[in-house]
Each structure stands twice: as C-alpha cells, then as structure tokens.
C-alpha positions as CSV (number, residue, x, y, z in Angstrom):
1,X,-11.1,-44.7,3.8
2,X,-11.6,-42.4,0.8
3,X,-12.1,-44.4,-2.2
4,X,-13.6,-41.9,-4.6
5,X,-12.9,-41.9,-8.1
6,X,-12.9,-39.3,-10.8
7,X,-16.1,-39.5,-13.7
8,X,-15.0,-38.3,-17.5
9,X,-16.9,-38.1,-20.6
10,X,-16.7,-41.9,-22.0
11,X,-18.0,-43.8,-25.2
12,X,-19.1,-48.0,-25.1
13,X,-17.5,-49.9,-27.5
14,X,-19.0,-52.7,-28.8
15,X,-17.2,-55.9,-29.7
16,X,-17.9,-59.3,-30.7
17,X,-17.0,-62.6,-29.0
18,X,-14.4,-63.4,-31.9
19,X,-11.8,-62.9,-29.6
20,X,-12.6,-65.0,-26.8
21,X,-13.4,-67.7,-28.9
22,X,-10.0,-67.7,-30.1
23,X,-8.6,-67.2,-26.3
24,X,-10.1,-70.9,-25.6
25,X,-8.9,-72.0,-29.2
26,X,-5.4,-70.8,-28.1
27,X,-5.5,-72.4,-24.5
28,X,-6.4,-75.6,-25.8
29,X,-3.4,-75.5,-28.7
30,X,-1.2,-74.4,-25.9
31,X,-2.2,-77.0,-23.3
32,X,-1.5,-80.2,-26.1
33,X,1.8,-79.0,-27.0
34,X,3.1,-77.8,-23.8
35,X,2.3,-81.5,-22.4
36,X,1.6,-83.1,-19.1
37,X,1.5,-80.4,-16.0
38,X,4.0,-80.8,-12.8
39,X,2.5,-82.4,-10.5
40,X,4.9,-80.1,-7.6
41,X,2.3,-77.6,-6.9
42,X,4.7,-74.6,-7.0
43,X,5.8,-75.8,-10.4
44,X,2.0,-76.2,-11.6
45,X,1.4,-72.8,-10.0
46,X,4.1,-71.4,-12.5
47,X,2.8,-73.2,-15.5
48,X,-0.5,-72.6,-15.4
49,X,0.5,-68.7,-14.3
50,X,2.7,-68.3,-18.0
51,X,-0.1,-70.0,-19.7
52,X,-2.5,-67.7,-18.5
53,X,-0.4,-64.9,-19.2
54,X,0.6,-66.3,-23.2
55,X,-3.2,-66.4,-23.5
56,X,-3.8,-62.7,-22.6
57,X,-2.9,-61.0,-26.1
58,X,-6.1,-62.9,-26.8
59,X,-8.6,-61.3,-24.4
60,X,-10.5,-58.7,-25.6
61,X,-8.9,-55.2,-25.7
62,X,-10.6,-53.1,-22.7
63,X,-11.9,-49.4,-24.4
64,X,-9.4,-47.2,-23.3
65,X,-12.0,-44.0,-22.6
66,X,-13.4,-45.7,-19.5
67,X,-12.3,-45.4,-15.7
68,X,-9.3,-48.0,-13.7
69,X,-8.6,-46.0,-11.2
70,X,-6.8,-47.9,-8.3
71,X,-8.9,-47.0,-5.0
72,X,-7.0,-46.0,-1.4
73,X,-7.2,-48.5,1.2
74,X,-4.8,-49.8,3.4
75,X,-6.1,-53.6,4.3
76,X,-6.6,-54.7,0.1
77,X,-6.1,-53.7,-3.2
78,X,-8.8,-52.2,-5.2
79,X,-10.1,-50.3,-8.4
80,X,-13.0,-48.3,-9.4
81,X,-14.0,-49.3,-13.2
82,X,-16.7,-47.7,-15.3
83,X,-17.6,-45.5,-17.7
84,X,-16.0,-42.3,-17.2
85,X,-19.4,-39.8,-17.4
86,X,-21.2,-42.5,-15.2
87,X,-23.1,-40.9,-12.8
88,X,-24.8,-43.9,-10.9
89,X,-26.1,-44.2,-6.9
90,X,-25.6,-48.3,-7.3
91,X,-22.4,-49.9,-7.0
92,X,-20.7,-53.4,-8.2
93,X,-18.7,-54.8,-6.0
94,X,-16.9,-57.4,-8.2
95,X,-14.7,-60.6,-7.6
96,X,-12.3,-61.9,-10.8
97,X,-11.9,-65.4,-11.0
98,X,-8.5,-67.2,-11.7
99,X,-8.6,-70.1,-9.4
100,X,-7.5,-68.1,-6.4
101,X,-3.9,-68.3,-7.9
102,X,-3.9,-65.4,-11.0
103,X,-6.0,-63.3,-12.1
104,X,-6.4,-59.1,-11.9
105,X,-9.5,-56.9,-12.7
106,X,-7.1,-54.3,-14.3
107,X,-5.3,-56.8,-16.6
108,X,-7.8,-60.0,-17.2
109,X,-11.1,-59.0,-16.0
110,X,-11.1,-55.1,-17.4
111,X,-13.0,-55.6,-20.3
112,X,-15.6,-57.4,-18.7
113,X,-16.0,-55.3,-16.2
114,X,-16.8,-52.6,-18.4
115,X,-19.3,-54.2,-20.1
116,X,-21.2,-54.9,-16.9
117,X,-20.9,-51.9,-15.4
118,X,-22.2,-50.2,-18.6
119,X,-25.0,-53.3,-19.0
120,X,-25.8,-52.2,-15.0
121,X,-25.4,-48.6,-15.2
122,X,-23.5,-48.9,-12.1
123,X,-20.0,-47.8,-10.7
124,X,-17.8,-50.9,-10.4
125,X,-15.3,-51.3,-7.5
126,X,-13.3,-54.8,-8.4
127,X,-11.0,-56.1,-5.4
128,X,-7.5,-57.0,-6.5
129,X,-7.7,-59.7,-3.4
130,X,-4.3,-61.8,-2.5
131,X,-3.3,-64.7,-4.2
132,X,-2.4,-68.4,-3.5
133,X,0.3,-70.1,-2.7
134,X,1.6,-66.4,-1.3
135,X,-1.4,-65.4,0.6
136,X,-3.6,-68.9,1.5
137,X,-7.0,-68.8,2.2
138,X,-8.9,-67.1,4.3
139,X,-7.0,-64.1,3.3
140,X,-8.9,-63.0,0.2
141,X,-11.9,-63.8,1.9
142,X,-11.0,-61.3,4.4
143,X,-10.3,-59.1,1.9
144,X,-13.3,-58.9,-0.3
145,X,-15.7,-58.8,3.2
146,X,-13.6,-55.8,4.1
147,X,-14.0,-54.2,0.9
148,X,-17.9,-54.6,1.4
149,X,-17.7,-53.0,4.8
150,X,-16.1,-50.3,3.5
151,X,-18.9,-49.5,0.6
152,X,-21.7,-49.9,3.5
153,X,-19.8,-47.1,5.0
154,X,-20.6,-44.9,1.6
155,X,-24.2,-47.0,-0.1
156,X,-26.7,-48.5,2.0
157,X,-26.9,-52.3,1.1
158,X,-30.1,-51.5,-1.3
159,X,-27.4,-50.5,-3.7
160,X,-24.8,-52.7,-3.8
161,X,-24.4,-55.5,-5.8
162,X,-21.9,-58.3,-5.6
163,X,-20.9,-61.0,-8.4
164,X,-17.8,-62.6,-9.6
165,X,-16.6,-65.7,-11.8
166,X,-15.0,-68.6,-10.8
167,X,-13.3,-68.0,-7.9
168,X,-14.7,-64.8,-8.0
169,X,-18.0,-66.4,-7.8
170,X,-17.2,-68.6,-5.2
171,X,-15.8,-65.5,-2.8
172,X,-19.1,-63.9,-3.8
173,X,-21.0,-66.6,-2.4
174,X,-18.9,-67.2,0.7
175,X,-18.9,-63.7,1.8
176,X,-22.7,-63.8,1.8
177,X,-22.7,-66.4,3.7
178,X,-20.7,-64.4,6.1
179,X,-22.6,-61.7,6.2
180,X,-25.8,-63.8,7.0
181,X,-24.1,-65.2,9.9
182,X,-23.2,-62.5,11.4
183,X,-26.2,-60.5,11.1
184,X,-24.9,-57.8,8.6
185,X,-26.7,-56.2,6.0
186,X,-26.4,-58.5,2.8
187,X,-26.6,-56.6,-1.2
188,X,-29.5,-56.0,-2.6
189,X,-28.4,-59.0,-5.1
190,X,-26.0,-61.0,-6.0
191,X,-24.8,-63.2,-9.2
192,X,-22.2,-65.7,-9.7
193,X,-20.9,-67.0,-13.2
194,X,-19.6,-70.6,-13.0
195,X,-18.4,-70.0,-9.5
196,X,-15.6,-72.3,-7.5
197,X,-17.9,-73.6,-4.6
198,X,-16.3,-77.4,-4.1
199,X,-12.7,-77.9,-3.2
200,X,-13.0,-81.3,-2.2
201,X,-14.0,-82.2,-6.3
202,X,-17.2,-84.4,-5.0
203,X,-19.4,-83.2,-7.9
204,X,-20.0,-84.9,-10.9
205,X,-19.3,-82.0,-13.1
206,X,-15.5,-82.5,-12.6
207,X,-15.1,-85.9,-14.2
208,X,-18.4,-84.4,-16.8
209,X,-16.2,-81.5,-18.1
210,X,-13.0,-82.5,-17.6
211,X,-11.9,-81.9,-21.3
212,X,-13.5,-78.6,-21.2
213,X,-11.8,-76.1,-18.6
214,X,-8.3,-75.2,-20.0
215,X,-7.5,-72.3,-17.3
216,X,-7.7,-74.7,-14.2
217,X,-8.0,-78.1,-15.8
218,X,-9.8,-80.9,-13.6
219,X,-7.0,-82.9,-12.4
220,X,-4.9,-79.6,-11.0
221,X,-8.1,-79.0,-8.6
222,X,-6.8,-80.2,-5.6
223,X,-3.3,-79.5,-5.9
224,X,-4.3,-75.8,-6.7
225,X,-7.1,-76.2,-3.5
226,X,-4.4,-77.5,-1.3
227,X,-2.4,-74.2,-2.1
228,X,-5.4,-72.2,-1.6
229,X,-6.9,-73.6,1.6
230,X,-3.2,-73.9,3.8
231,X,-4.6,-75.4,7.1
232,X,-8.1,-75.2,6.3
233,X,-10.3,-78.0,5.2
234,X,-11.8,-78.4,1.8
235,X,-15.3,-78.4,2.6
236,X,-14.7,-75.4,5.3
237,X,-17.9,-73.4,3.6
238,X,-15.7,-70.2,3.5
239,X,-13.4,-71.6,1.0
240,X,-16.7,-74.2,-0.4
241,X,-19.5,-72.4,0.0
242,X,-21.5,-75.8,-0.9
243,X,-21.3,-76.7,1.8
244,X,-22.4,-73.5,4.0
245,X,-26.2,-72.3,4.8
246,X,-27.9,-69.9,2.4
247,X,-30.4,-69.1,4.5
248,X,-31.3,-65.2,4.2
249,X,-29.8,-65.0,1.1
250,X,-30.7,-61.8,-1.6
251,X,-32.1,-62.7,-5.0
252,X,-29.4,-64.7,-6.5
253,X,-28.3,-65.7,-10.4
254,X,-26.1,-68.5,-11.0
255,X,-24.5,-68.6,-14.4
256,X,-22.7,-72.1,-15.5
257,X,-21.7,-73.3,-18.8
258,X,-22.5,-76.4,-20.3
C-alpha cells in the first residue's frame, strides 16, 4: 500500500469559535421548525443527513494552503491532512464522528483536523470509513483497524496516535480494544472527544442532555444504533466499547461536554 502524500509550503490560519457557535445556533432553529423526526429509520436517516448537510455553510472554512490528499488503498477510504511544509515522524490516525451514519474528514471534519495536526505537529491520516444503514457495523470497524495496520507497516506504534469524536471516538476506543486482544502493538496514545461508547442508551447522560445534542438528538439513538449494529447486539463492546476491557490500554484523554 503506498499512501504517501506530497508536503508544500503552508500558512495556519487562525479563527475564532464564532462560527461554530452559530452552527449549533442554526441546528437548533432548524430542528424546531422542521418538526418531529420519522420515526422509519430510513426516513430519519435522510432527515438528519439534509440537516446535517443545511448546517455545513456554517462550519468553519478549512485554510485552503494545507494538504487533503486522498490516500491509495484498496480495503477503505482515506486522506492525508496537514500542513503542507510539515515535516513530522508522528502520525494521527483520526476517526470523524457523525453517528456512524454521515460525516467525512474532507467535508465536515477538515478544519478540525488541521488545527490538530498543526496543535500536534503531526501528519494526519483521517479514514473516510463506511456508513450506516449502507455498510452496518462491524464494517467501519474493520476499516479503521485496517487502516492502523497499514501505518504500523510505515511508523512503529511509538508514533502513532489515534483520536476521534463521537463516533469517531467510540471506533477509537473499540479498535484499541482490538488491538489489546489480540496482542498487537497499541499507539503510543490515544484521545477521544465526547465519544459514542453505549448503543443500548443505559447511561444517565442521555435523558441529562437530551435537549442539548442537535446532530443525533437522544430519542433517534436507537433507531440510528439499530441501523448501525445490523445483527449485532448493542452492548457487543466493538460497536460499545463500555462494555469491553481496557486493560493494557496507552495513556488515554477523554473529552465530554457538559
């Protein structure tokens, strides 16, 4: 697999958190006036798929001088994302979130992904993995452990590290568990920022901050899990890694918001 990408002089552009605030400003005006979601999963699929998309002229602008370069692999879909005159010997390896159902490093996820790489210094390679309903779990799981393999065949595991949001999170966690199982080298770290790791909905934060999640709101959790997990069952630790072992574990940062 080559998945080398080329570097170019680059600048960091700094920006404020204006615009996301009005991203979650504009999902909430959009989830009042567009009323009650369909309960028909394929229909709630769709809806919360155009939603997502309405709310993307409100993301922040990715910088324009910085590398998205899609990688060449055969068994997933990837991209290398950093600076451009980055020369770095640590990698990212980094998961989007979007509730396993939407979501794309390139087109959600880009401008974030810049600004860790450029926070880490590192090279970012950000796995495009398949989507529910289309691809069901354990697909993307599959996918983002294969993508790992393939970096161990270029870094040792000292310099790789893995993170993701959401659902991102929630693969990041699940292929770690993985790893540990199977004996494999695991990253030299890992993080996780509010990460998916409960299909079955038992924790108390779902009913807590139910009137606070606007891209996957509470009560579409396990109609959008069902989707997800096909013949699996919601507390299978690769799709919930709360319920899984993290023994051997690298240093690890969890990120949640209140």
């Amino acid at each position: 697999m080559h998945i080398a990408a080329d570097h170019r002089n680059w600048r960091v552009a700094r920006r404020g958190s204006f615009a996301a605030v009005l991203a979650r400003l504009f999902l909430r005006i959009l989830q009042r006036v567009s009323g009650p979601l369909p309960s028909d999963g394929l229909a709630l699929v769709a809806q919360l798929r155009a939603r997502y998309e309405q709310a993307l002229r409100w993301f922040p602008k990715p910088d324009p001088a910085t590398v998205c370069v899609e990688a060449h692999t055969a068994r997933y879909r990837a991209y290398w994302m950093h600076a451009q005159a980055l020369r770095s010997d640590h990698v990212l390896l980094y998961l989007h979130g979007g509730g396993y159902i939407m979501g794309s490093p390139h087109r959600t996820h880009r401008d974030l992904i810049n600004r860790l790489s450029a926070a880490a210094q590192a090279k970012v390679f950000a796995v495009d993995y398949s989507k529910a309903p289309e691809v069901p779990f354990p697909a993307a799981l599959d996918e983002v452990l294969a993508a790992y393999e393939d970096l161990l065949t270029e870094y040792p595991a000292s310099a790789i590290a893995v993170g993701g949001d959401s659902a991102g999170g929630g693969l990041t966690l699940a292929m770690v568990q993985k790893l540990c199982a199977a004996g494999r080298p695991v990253p030299a770290a890992i993080f996780a920022m509010s990460p998916c790791t409960d299909l079955t909905g038992s924790g108390a934060s779902v009913v807590a901050n139910a009137q606070r999640d606007f891209v996957i709101p509470a009560e579409t959790i396990g109609t959008v899990g069902a989707l997800y997990l096909g013949q699996a069952a919601a507390d299978d630790p690769g799709a919930s890694p709360l319920f899984g072992d993290f023994r051997g574990f690298p240093p690890t940062l969890l990120q949640v918001g209140s």
